[in-house]
C-alpha positions in Angstrom: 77.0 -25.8 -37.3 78.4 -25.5 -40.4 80.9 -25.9 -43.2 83.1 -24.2 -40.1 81.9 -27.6 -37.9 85.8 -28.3 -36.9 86.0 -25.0 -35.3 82.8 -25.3 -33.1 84.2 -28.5 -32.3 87.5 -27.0 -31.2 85.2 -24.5 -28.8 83.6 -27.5 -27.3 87.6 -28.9 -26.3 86.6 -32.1 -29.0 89.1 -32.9 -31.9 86.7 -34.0 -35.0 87.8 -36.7 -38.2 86.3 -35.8 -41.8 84.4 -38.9 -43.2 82.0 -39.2 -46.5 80.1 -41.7 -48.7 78.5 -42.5 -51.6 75.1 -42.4 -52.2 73.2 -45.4 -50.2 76.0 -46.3 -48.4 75.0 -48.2 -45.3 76.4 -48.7 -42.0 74.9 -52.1 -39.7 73.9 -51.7 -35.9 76.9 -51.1 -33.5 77.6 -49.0 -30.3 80.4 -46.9 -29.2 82.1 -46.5 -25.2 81.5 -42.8 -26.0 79.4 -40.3 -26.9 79.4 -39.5 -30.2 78.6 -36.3 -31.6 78.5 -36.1 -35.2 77.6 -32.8 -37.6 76.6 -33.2 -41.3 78.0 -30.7 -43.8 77.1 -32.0 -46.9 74.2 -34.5 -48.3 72.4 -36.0 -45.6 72.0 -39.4 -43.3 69.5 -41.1 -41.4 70.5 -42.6 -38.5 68.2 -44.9 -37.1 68.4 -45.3 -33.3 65.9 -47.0 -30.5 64.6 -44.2 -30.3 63.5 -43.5 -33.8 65.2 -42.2 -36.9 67.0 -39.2 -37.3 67.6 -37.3 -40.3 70.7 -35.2 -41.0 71.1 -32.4 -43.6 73.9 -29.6 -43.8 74.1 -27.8 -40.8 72.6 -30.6 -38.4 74.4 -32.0 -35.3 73.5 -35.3 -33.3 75.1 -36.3 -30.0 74.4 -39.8 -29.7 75.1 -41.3 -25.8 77.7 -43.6 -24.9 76.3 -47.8 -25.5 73.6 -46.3 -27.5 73.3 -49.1 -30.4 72.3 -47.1 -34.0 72.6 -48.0 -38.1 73.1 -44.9 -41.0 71.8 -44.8 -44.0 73.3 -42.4 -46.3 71.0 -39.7 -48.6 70.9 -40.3 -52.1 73.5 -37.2 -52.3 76.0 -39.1 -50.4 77.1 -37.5 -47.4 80.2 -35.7 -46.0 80.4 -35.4 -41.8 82.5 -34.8 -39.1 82.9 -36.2 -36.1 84.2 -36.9 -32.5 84.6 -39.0 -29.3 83.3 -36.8 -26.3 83.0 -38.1 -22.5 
């Protein structure tokens, strides 16, 4: 995916939100009651999951399951991504 992200969305039936941050912005362990599926377009992330980490750049996507519980860290570019609830 790419800059275009809301549009793969929108062929996948989801309805994706726009968020960014700043440089080193963090986000503490927490789970959602959905799936999450999440593409970067700008900058980069690192979300670190049970499973391991997982680094974002432009053009990534991650679909992260339902109760699974995960933290970000943002790239020292900051970081612009979109995202949506999925079943």
């Amino acid at each position: 995916m790419s800059a275009h992200a809301p549009d793969a969305f929108a062929a996948e039936g989801l309805h994706p939100t726009r968020w960014s941050n700043g440089p080193g912005a963090t986000y503490p362990a927490h789970r959602h009651a959905y799936r999450k599926v999440l593409v970067c377009t700008e900058g980069s992330i690192v979300f670190h999951t049970p499973g391991g980490d997982v680094a974002l750049g432009p053009g990534d996507r991650l679909d992260l399951p339902a109760g699974t519980e995960h933290r970000a860290t943002v790239g020292p570019g900051g970081v612009v991504c979109w995202e949506a609830a999925a079943d």
